[in-house]
N, C-alpha and C positions, 0 to 999 in steps of 0.2 A: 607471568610473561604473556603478553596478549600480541597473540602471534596475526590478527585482524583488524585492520583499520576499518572505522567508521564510516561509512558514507551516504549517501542522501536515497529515500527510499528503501529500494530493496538489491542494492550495488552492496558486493563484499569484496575487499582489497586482502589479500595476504602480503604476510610478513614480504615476498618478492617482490612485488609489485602486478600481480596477474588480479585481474579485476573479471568479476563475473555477476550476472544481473539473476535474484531467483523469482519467479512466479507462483506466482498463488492464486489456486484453481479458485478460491472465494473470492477472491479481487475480481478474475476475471469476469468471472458470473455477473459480478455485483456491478460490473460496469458495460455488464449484454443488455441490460433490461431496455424495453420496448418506449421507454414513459422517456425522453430526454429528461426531464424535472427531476428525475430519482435518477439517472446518471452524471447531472450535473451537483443534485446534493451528496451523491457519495464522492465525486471527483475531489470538491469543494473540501469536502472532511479528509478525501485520503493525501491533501497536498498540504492540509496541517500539520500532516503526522511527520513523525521521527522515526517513530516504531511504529509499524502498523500493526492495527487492533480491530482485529476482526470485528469484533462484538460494537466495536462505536460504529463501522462504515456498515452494518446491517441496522443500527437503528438510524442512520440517515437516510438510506435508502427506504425506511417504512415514515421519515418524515418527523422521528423524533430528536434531531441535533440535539 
């Protein structure tokens, strides 16, 4: 029984319908940096995702997509 629906980012819906958004201290970091170029290649990568993955939005940000 999957008492969570799915939704885009980092949005989780329960079986109710209460919807709640969680944050991630490594996102947020990853999207401080000083360079705009490495904020916009991590943005770039973390609006592909489905599930976010840490370990790919830190090798965008060093420029390895």
């Amino acid at each position: 029984m999957n008492l969570y629906k799915k939704m885009p980012f980092v949005w989780v819906q329960n079986k109710i319908g209460l919807s709640w958004q969680i944050t991630l201290t490594q996102l947020i970091e990853l999207l401080s940096y000083k360079k705009s170029e490495k904020v916009g290649s991590v943005y770039k990568a973390f609006l592909a995702m489905k599930k976010i993955i840490i370990a790919v939005l830190e090798k965008a940000a060093k420029g390895n997509q």
